[in-house]
Every structure is written in structure tokens, then in C-alpha cells.
mmCIF file of the C-alpha atoms, coordinates in Angstrom:
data_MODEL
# 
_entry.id   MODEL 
# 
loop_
_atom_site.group_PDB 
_atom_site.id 
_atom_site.type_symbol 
_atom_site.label_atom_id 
_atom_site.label_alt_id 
_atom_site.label_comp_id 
_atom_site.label_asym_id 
_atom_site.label_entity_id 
_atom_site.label_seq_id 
_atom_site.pdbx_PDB_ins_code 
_atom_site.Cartn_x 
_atom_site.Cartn_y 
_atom_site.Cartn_z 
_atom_site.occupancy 
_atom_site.B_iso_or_equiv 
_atom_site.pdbx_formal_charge 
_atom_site.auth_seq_id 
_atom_site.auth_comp_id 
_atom_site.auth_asym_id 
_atom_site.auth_atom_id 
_atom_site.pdbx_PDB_model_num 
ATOM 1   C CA . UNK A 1 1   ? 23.256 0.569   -1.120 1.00 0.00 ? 1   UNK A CA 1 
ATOM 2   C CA . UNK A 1 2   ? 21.680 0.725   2.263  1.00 0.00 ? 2   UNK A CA 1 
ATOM 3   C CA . UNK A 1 3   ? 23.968 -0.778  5.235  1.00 0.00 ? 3   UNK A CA 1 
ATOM 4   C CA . UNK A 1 4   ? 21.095 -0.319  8.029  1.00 0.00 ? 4   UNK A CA 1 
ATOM 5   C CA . UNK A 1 5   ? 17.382 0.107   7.547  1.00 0.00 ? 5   UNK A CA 1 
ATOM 6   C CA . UNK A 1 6   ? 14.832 0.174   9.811  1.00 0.00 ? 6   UNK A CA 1 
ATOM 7   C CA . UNK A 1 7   ? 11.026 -0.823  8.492  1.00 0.00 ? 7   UNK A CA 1 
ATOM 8   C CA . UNK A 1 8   ? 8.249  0.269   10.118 1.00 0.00 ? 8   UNK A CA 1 
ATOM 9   C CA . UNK A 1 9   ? 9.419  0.726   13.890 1.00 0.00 ? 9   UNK A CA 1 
ATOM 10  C CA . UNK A 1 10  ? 6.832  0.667   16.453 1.00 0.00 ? 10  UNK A CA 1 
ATOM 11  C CA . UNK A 1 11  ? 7.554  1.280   20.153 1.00 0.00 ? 11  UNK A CA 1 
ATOM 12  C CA . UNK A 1 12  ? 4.804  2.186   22.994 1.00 0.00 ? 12  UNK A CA 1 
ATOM 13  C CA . UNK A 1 13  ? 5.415  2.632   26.537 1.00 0.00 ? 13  UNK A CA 1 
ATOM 14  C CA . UNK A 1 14  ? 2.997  2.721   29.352 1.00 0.00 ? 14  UNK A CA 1 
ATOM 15  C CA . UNK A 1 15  ? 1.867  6.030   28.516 1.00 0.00 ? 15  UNK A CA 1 
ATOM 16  C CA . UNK A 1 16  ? 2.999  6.929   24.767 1.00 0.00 ? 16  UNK A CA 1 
ATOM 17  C CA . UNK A 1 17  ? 3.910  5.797   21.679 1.00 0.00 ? 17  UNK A CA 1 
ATOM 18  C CA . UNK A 1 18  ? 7.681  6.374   21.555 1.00 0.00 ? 18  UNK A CA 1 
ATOM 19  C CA . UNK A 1 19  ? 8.084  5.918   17.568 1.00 0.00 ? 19  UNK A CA 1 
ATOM 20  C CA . UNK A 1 20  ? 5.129  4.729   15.068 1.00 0.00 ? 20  UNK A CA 1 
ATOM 21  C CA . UNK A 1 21  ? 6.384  3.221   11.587 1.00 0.00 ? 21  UNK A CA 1 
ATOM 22  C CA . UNK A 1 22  ? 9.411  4.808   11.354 1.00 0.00 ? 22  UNK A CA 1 
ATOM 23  C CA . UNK A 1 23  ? 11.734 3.549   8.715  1.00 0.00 ? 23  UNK A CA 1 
ATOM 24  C CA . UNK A 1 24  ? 14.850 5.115   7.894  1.00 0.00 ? 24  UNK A CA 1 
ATOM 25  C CA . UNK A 1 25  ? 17.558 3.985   5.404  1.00 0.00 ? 25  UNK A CA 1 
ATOM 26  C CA . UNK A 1 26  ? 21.244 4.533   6.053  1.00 0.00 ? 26  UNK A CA 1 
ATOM 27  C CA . UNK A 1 27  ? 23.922 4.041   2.943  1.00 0.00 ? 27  UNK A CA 1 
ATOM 28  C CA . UNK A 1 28  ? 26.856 1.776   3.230  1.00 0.00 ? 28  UNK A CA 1 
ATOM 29  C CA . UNK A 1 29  ? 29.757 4.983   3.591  1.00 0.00 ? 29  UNK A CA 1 
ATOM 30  C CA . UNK A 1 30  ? 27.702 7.527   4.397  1.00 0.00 ? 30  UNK A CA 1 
ATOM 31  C CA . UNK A 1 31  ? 27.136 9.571   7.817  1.00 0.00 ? 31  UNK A CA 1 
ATOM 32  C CA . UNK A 1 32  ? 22.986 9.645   8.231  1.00 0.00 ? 32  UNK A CA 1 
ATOM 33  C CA . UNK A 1 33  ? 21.845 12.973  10.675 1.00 0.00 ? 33  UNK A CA 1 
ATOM 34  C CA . UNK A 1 34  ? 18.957 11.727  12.689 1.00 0.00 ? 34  UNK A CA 1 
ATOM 35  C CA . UNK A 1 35  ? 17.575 15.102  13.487 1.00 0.00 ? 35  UNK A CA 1 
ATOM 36  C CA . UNK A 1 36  ? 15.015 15.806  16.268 1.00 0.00 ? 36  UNK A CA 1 
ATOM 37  C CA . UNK A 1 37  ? 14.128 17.948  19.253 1.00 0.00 ? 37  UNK A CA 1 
ATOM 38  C CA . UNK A 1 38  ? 15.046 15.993  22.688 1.00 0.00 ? 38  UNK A CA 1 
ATOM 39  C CA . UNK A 1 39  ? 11.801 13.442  22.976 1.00 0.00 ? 39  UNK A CA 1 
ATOM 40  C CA . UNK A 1 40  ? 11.356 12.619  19.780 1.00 0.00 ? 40  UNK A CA 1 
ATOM 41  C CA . UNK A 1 41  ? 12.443 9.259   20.146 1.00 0.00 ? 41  UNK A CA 1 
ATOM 42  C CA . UNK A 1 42  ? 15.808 9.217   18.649 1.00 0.00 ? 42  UNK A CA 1 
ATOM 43  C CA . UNK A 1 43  ? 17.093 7.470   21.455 1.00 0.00 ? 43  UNK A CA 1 
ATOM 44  C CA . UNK A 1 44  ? 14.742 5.116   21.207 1.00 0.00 ? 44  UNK A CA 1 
ATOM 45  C CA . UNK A 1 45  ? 15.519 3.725   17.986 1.00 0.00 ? 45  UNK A CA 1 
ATOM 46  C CA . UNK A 1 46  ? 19.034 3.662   18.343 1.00 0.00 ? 46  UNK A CA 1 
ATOM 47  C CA . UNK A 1 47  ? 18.549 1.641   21.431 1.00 0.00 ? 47  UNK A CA 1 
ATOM 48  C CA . UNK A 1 48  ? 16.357 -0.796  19.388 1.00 0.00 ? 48  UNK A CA 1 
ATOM 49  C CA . UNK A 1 49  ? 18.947 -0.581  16.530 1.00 0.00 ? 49  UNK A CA 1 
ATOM 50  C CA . UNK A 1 50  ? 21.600 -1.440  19.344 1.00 0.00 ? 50  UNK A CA 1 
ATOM 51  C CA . UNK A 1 51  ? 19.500 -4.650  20.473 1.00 0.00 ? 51  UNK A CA 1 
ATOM 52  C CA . UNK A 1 52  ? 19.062 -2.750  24.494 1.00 0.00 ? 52  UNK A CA 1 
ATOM 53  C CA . UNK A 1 53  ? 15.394 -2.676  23.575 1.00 0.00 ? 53  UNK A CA 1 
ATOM 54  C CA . UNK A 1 54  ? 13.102 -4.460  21.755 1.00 0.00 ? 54  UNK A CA 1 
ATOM 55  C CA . UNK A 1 55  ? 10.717 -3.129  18.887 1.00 0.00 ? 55  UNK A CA 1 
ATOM 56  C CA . UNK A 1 56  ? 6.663  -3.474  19.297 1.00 0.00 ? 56  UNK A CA 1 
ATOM 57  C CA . UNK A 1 57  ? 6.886  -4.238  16.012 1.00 0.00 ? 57  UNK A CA 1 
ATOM 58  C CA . UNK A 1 58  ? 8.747  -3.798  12.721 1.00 0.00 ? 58  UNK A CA 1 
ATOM 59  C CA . UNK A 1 59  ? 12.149 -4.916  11.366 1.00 0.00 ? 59  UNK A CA 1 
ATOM 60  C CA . UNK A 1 60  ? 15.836 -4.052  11.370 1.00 0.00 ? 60  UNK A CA 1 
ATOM 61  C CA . UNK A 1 61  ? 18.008 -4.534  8.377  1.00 0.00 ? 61  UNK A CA 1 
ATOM 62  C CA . UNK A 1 62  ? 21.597 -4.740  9.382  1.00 0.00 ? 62  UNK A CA 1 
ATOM 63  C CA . UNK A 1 63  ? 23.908 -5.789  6.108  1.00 0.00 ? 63  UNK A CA 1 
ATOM 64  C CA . UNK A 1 64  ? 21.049 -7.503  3.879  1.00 0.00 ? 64  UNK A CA 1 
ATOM 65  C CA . UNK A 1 65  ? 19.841 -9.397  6.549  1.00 0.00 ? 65  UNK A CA 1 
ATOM 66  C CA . UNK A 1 66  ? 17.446 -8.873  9.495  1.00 0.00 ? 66  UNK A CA 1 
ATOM 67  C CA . UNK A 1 67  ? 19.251 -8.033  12.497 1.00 0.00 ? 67  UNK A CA 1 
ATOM 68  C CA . UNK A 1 68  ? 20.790 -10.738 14.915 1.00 0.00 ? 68  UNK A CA 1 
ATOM 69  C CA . UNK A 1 69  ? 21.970 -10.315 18.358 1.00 0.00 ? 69  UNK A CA 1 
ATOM 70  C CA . UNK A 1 70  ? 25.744 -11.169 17.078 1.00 0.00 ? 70  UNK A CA 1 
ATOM 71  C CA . UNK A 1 71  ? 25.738 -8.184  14.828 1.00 0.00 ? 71  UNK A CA 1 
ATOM 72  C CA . UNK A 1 72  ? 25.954 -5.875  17.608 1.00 0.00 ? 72  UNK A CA 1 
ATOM 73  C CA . UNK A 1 73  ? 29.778 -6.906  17.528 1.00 0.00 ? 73  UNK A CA 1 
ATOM 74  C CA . UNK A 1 74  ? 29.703 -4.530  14.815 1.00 0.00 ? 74  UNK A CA 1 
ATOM 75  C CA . UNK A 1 75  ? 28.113 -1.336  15.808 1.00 0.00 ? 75  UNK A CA 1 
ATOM 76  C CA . UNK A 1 76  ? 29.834 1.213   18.546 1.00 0.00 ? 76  UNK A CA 1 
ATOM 77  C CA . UNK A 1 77  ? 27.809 2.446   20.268 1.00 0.00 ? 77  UNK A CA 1 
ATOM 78  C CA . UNK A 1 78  ? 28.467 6.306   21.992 1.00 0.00 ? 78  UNK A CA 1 
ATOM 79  C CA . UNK A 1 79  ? 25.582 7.018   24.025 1.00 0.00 ? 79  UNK A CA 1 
ATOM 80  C CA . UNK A 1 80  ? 24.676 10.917  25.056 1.00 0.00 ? 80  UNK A CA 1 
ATOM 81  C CA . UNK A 1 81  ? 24.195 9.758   28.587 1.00 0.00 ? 81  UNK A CA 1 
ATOM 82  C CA . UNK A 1 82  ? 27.918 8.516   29.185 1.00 0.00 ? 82  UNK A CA 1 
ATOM 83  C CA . UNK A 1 83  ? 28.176 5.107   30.770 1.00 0.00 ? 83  UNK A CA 1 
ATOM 84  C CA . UNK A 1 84  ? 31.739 3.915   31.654 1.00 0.00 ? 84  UNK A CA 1 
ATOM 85  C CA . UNK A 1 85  ? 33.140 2.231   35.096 1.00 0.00 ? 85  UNK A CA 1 
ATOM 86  C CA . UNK A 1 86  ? 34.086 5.214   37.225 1.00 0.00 ? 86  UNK A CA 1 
ATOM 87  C CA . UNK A 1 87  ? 36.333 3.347   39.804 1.00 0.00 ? 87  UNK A CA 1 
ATOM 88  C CA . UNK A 1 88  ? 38.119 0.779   36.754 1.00 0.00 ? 88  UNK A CA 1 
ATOM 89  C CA . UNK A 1 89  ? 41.546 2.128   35.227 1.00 0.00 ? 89  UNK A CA 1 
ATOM 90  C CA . UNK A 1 90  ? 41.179 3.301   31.805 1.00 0.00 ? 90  UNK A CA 1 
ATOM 91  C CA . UNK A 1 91  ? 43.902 1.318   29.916 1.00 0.00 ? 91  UNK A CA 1 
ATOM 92  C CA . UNK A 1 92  ? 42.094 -2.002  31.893 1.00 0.00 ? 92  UNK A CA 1 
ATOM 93  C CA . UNK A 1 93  ? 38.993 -1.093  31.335 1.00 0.00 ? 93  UNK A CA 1 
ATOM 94  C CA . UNK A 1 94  ? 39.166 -0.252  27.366 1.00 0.00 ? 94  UNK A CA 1 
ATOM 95  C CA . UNK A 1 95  ? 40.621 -3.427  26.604 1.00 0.00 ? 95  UNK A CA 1 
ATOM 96  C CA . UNK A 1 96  ? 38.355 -5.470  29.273 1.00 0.00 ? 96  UNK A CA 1 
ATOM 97  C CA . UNK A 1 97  ? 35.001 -3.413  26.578 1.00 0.00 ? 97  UNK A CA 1 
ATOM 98  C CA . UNK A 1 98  ? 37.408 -4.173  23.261 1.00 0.00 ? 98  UNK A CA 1 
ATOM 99  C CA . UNK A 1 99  ? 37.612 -8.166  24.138 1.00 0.00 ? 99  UNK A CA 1 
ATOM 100 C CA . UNK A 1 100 ? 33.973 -7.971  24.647 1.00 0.00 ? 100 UNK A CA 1 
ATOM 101 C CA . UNK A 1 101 ? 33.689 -6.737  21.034 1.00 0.00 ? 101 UNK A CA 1 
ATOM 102 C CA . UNK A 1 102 ? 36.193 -9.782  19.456 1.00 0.00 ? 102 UNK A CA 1 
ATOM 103 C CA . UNK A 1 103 ? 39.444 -8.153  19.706 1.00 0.00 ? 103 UNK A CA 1 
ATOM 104 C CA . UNK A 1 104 ? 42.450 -9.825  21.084 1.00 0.00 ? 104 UNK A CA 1 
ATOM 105 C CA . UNK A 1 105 ? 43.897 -8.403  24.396 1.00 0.00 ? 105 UNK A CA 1 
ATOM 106 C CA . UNK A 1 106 ? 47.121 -8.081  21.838 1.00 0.00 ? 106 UNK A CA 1 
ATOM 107 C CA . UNK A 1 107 ? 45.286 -6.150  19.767 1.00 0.00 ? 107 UNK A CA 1 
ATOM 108 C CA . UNK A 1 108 ? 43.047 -3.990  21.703 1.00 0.00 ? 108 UNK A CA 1 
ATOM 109 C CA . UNK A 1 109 ? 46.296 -2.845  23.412 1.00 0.00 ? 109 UNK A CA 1 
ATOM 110 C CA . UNK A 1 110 ? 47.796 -2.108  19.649 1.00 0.00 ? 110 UNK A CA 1 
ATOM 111 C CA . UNK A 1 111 ? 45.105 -0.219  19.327 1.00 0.00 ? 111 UNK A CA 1 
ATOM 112 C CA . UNK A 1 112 ? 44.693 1.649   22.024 1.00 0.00 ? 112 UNK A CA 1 
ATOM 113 C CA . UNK A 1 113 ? 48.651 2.749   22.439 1.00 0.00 ? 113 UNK A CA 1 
ATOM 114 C CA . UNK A 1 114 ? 47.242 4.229   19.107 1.00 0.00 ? 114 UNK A CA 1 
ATOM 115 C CA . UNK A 1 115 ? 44.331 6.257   19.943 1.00 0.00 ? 115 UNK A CA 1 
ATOM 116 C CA . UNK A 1 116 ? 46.377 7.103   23.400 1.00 0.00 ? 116 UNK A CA 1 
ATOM 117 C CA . UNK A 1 117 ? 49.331 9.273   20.987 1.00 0.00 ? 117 UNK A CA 1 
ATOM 118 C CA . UNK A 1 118 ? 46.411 10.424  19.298 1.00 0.00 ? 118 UNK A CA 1 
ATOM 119 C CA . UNK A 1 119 ? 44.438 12.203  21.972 1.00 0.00 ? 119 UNK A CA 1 
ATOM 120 C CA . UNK A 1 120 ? 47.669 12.628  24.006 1.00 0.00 ? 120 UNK A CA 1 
ATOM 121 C CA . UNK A 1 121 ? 46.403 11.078  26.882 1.00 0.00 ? 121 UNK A CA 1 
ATOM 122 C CA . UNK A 1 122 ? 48.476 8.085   27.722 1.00 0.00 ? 122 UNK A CA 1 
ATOM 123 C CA . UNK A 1 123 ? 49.829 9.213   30.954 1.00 0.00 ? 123 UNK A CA 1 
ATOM 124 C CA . UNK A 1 124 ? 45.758 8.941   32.267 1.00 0.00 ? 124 UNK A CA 1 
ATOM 125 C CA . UNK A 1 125 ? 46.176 5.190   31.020 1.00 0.00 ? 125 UNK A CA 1 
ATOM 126 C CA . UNK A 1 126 ? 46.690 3.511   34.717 1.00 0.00 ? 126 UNK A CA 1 
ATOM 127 C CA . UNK A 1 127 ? 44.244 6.011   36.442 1.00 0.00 ? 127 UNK A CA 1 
ATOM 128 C CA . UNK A 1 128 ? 40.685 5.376   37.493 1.00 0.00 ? 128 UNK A CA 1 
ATOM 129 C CA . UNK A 1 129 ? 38.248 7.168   35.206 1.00 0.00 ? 129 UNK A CA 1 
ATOM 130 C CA . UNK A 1 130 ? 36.635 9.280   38.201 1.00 0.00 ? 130 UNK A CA 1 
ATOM 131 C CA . UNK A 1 131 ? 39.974 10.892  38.533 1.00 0.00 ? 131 UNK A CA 1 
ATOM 132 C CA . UNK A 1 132 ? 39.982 12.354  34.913 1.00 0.00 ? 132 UNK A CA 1 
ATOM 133 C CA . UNK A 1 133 ? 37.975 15.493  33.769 1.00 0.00 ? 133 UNK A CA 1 
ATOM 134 C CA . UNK A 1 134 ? 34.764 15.200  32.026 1.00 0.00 ? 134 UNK A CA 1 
ATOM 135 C CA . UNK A 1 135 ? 36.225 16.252  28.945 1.00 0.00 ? 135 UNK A CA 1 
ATOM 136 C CA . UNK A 1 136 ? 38.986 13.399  29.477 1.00 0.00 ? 136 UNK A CA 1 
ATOM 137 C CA . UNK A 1 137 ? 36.243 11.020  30.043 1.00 0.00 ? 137 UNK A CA 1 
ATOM 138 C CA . UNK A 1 138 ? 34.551 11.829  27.391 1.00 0.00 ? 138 UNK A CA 1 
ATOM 139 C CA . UNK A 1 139 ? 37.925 10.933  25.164 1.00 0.00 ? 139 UNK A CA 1 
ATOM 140 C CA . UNK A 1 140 ? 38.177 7.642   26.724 1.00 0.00 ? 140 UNK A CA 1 
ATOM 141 C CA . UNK A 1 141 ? 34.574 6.676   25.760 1.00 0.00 ? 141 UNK A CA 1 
ATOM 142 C CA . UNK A 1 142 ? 35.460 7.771   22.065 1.00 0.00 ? 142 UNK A CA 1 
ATOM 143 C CA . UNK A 1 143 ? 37.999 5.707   22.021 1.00 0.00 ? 143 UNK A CA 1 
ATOM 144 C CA . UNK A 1 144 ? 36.104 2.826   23.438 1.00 0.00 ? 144 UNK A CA 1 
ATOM 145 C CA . UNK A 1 145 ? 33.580 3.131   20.903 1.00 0.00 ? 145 UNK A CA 1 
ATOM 146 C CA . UNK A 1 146 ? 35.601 3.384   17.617 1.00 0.00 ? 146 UNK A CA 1 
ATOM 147 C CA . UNK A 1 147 ? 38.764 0.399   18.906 1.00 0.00 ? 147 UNK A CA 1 
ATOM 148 C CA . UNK A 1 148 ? 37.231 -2.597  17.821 1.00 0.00 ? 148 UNK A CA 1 
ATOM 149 C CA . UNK A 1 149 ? 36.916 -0.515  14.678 1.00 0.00 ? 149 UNK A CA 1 
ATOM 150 C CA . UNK A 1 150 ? 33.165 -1.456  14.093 1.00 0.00 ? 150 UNK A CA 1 
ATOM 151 C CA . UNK A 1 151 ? 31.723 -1.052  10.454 1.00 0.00 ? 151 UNK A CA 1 
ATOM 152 C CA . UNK A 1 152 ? 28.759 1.090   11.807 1.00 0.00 ? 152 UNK A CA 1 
ATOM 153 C CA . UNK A 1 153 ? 28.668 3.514   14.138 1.00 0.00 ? 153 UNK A CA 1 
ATOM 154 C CA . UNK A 1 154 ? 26.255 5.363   16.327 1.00 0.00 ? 154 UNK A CA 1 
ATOM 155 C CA . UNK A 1 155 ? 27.103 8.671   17.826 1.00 0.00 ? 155 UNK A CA 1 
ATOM 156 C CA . UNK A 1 156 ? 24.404 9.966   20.332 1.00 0.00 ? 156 UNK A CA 1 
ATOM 157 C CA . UNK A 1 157 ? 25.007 13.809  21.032 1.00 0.00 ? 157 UNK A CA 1 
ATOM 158 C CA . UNK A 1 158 ? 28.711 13.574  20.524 1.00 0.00 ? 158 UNK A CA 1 
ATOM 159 C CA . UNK A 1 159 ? 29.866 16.872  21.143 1.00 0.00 ? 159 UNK A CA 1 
ATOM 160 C CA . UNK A 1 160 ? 27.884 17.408  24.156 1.00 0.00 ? 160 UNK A CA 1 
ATOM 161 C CA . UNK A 1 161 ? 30.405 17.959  27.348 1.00 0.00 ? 161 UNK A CA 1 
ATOM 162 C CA . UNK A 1 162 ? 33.179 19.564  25.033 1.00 0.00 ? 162 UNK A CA 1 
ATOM 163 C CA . UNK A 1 163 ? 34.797 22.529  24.766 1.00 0.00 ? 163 UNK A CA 1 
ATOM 164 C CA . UNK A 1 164 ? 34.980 23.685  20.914 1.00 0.00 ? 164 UNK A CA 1 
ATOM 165 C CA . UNK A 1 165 ? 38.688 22.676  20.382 1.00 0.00 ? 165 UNK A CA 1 
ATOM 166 C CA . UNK A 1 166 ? 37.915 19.326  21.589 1.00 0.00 ? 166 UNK A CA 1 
ATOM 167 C CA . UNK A 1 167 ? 34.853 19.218  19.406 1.00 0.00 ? 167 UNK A CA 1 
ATOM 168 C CA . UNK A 1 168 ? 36.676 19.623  16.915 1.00 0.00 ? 168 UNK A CA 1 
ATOM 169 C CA . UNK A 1 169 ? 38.832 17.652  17.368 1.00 0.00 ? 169 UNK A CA 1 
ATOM 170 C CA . UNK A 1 170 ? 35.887 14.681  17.640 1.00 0.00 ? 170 UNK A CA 1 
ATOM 171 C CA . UNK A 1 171 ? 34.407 15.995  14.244 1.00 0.00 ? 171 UNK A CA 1 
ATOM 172 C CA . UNK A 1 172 ? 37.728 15.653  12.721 1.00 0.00 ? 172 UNK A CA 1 
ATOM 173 C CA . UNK A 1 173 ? 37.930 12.043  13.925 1.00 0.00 ? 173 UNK A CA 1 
ATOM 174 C CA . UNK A 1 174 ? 34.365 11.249  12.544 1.00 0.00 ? 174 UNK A CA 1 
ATOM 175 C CA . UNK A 1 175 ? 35.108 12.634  9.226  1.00 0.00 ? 175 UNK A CA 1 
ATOM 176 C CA . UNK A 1 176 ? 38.303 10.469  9.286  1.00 0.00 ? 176 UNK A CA 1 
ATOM 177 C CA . UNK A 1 177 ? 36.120 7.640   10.602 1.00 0.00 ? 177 UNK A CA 1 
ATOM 178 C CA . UNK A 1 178 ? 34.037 7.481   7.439  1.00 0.00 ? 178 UNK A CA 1 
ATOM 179 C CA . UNK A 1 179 ? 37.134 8.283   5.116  1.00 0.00 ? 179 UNK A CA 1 
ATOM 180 C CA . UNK A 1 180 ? 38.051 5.203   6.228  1.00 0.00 ? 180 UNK A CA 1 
ATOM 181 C CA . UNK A 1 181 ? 34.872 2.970   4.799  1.00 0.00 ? 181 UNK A CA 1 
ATOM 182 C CA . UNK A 1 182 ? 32.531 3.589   8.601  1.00 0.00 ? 182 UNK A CA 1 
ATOM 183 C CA . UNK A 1 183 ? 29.089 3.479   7.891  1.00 0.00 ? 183 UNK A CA 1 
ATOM 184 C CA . UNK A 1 184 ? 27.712 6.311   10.513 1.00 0.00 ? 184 UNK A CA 1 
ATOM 185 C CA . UNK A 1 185 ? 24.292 7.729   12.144 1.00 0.00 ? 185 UNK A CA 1 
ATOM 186 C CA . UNK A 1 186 ? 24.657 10.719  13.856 1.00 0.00 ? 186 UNK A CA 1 
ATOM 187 C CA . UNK A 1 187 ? 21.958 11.698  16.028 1.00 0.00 ? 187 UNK A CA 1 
ATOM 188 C CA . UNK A 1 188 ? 21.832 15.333  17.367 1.00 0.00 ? 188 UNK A CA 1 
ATOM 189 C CA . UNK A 1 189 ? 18.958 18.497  17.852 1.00 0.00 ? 189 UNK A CA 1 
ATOM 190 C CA . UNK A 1 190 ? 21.188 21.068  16.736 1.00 0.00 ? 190 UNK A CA 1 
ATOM 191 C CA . UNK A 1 191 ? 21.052 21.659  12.766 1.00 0.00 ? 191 UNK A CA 1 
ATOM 192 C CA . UNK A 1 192 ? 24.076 23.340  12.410 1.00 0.00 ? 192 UNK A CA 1 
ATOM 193 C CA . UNK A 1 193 ? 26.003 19.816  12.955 1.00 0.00 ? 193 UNK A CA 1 
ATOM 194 C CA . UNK A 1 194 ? 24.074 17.721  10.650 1.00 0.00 ? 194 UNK A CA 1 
ATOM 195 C CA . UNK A 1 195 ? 24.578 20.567  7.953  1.00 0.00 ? 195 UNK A CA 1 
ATOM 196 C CA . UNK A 1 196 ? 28.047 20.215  8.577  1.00 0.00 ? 196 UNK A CA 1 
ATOM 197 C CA . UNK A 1 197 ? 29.119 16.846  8.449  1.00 0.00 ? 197 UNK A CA 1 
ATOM 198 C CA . UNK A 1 198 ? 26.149 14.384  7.383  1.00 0.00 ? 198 UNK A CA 1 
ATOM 199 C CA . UNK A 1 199 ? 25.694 13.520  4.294  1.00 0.00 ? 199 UNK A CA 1 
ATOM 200 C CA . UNK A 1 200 ? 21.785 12.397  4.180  1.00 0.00 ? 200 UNK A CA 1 
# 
């Protein structure tokens, strides 16, 4: 059973036609490669799917029903151009994101003392992001994406910035993600990756 399907997506820019009818279906429990060279327009339609832009025509199907703005509490989002506050504290800054999402300060905090022990970085908690590594960074806005433990989720390029053990370690968490019922696209232009861990 599908969780997200796009019908018949049309975007144009000044220019160029971004995407033309492009419908994709992506099953409930499942991790969905959305394979391309760099401007094909996979970026487009996951910022269409994430409601930042808007579709010349054609429909979104989030859940059975056509996509509302209030469904976007659901998705996490991990863009491949990173996008966090440089000067905000971490710990302040994840839960500030998380709230934004639904969660309760309470929680969001649960959660992230969690994910903290799990990517051993809890001593970074009180710094300002700028003062962390890019690899660090790139942790945090993991984290961010996966704490308000969305049912779908988008990763954009996420291995780009990391050195293999930390891939791994991300690929690890991804597999875990959708052991635990995460309904996931994956969109990358290396092969090798959706070989190894999509499904469709």
C-alpha cells in the first residue's frame, strides 16, 4: 500500500521545465531510491512533496488523502544543502525545531538526551553549532530530522560531508529507522547506495 504518491507533477521555471508528469509511488515501510544525476529535478519534487514549493500542476497523495499543509508535521525533512542556525546552541535549538513539529519541550528533551548517548555528542549540547565540525553538524541535523519521529522521511544526499565510519554509521540509523515502521525516500546520484539499502 502506497504511503506517498505523487500524480502527474509538473513544475516550469522561467527558463525550463523542472519535472513534467512525474508520478512516483512510495510503499507504506519501504525506503524508495529516487535516483538521478544532479539537475534532474529530484530536489524539486521533494521540495513540492515538502510543501516549500508549489506544483504547476498535478497532485500529492500523502496517507490516502491529497496532501495538506498540516501533514508536513509528519515528514523530516534532511536537505543536501544543510540549513541549521549557526550562532543558536544545539540542545536549544533542536528542541526550539522539535516543538515546531508537535513535540513537547518534555519530550523533545527525552528525546534528544537519547539521540545525544547515541552519537556521543552530548558534551556539544550547550555550544553554538558554528563551533562544531561539519561532520558534527551534520549529526545534529540528523537528529533534528528523525526527533519528532515523523512517519515519512526524506533524506536528500545523506552521506554527503561524511567520512565512511560516520556514513555508516547514518546508514545503520536509516536501516533502523525503517525497522522501526518509517516510511522513507532516499534521494541520491550514486547507484551504489540505492543498491544497498532501498528497497524500490
Amino acid at each position: 500500500m502506497s504511503f506517498l504518491e505523487t500524480q502527474n507533477i509538473v513544475k516550469n521555471y522561467s527558463n525550463h521545465r523542472a519535472l513534467e508528469n512525474v508520478s512516483i509511488q512510495v510503499n507504506e515501510g519501504k525506503i524508495y531510491g529516487l535516483l538521478g544525476p544532479n539537475g534532474a529535478g529530484k530536489s524539486t519534487l521533494i521540495r513540492i512533496i515538502n510543501r516549500i514549493s508549489v506544483a504547476d500542476s498535478g497532485k500529492v497523495i500523502f496517507d490516502g488523502h491529497e496532501m495538506r499543509d498540516d501533514d508536513v508535521r509528519n515528514i523530516g525533512y534532511l536537505p543536501e544543502e544543510r540549513g541549521l542556525y549557526k550562532k543558536m546552541k544545539v540542545a536549544e535549538q533542536a528542541i526550539y525545531l522539535a516543538q515546531l513539529r508537535g513535540l513537547s519541550k518534555q519530550d523533545a528533551r527525552k528525546r534528544l538526551a537519547y539521540w545525544f548517548d547515541k552519537f556521543d555528542i552530548r558534551a556539544w549540547a550547550d555550544k553554538k553549532l558554528e563551533e562544531l565540525s561539519k561532520g558534527m553538524q551534520q549529526k545534529v541535523q540528523f537528529i533534528i530530522t528523525v526527533l519528532h519521529q515523523p512517519r515519512f522521511l526524506i533524506f536528500d544526499e545523506p552521506f554527503s560531508g561524511f567520512d565512511p565510519v560516520n556514513a555508516q554509521l547514518i546508514r545503520n540509523e536509516i536501516m533502523e529507522l525503517k525497522k522501526q515502521g518509517a516510511t522513507i525516500m532516499f534521494s541520491t546520484h550514486k547507484m551504489a547506495s540505492v543498491e544497498e539499502i532501498c528497497d524500490e
